[in-house]
C-alpha positions as CSV (number, residue, x, y, z in Angstrom):
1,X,-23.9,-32.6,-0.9
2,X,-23.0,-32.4,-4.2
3,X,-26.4,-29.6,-4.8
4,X,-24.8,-27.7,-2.4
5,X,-21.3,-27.4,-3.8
6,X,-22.8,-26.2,-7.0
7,X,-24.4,-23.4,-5.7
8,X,-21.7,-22.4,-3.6
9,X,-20.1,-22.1,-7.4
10,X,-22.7,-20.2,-8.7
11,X,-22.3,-17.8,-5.7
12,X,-18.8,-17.6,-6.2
13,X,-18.9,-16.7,-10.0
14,X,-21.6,-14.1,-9.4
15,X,-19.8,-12.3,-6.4
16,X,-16.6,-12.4,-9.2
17,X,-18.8,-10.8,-11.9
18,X,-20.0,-8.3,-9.2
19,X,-16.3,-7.6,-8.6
20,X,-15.6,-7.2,-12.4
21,X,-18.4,-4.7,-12.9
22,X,-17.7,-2.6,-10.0
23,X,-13.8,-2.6,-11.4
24,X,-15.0,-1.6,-14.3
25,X,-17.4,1.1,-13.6
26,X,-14.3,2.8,-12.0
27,X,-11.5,1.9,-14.7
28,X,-8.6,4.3,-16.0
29,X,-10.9,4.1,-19.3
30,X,-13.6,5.5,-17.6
31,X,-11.5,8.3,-15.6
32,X,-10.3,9.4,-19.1
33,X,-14.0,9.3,-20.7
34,X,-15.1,11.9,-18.0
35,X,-12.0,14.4,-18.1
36,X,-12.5,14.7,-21.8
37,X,-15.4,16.4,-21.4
38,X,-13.2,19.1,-20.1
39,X,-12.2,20.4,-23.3
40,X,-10.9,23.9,-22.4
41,X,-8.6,22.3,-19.5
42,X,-4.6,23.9,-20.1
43,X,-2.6,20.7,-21.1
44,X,-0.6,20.8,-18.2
45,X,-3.7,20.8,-15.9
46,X,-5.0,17.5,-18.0
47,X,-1.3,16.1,-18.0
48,X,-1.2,16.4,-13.8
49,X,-5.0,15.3,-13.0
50,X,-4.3,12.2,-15.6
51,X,-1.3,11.0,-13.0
52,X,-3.3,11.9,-10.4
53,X,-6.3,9.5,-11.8
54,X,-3.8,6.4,-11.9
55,X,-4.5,5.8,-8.3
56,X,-7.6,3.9,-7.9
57,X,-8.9,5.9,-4.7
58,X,-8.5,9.1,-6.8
59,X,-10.6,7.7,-9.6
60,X,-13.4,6.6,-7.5
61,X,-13.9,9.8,-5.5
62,X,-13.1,11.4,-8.9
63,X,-16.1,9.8,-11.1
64,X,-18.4,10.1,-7.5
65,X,-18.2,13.1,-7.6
66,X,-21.1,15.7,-8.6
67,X,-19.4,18.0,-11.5
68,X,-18.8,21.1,-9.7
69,X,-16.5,19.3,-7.0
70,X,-14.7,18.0,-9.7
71,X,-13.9,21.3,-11.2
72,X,-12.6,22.0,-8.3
73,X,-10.6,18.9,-7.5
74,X,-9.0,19.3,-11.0
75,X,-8.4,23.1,-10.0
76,X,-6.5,21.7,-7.1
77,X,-4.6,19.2,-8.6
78,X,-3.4,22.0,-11.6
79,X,-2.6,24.6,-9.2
80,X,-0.3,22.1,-6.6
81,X,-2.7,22.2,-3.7
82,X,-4.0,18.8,-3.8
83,X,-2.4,16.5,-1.1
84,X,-2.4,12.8,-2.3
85,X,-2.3,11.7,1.1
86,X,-1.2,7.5,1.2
C-alpha cells in the first residue's frame, strides 16, 4: 500500500513539472524574446502587440506560429483589425 502511494507521488510531481515546462515554454518572457527580433517594428505597433501578448491564448498561437503568420498577426494588431475575441 504504502509502494503504491509513493508512486502515485512521483506521478503527481512529474505531471506538475510537465505543467511548469509547458508554462514556461509559453511565458510573457518568452513572448517578449520573440517580438524583439522585430527590430524595425514602429513603437506603437510593439506597444499594442505587447498588450495583445498578455493574454495567454495570444501568446501561445503567437510563439506557434511559423514567422510569416506572425508578421501578419502583428500587422493586424498595429493596424486595429485584430478581433480579440473572449
Amino acid at each position: 500500500f504504502l509502494g503504491k502511494e509513493r508512486r502515485v507521488a512521483r506521478t503527481s510531481g512529474s505531471c506538475v513539472g510537465e505543467s511548469k515546462r509547458k508554462i514556461e515554454r509559453f511565458s510573457l518572457d518568452k513572448a517578449v524574446e520573440a517580438l524583439s527580433v522585430y527590430k524595425d517594428m514602429p513603437r506603437t505597433a510593439y506597444l499594442k502587440v505587447m498588450k495583445t501578448l498578455y493574454k495567454k491564448e495570444n501568446r501561445v498561437a503567437f510563439l506557434a506560429m511559423p514567422e510569416d503568420r506572425k508578421i501578419e498577426w502583428m500587422n493586424s494588431i498595429a493596424d486595429g483589425s485584430f478581433r480579440d475575441y473572449e
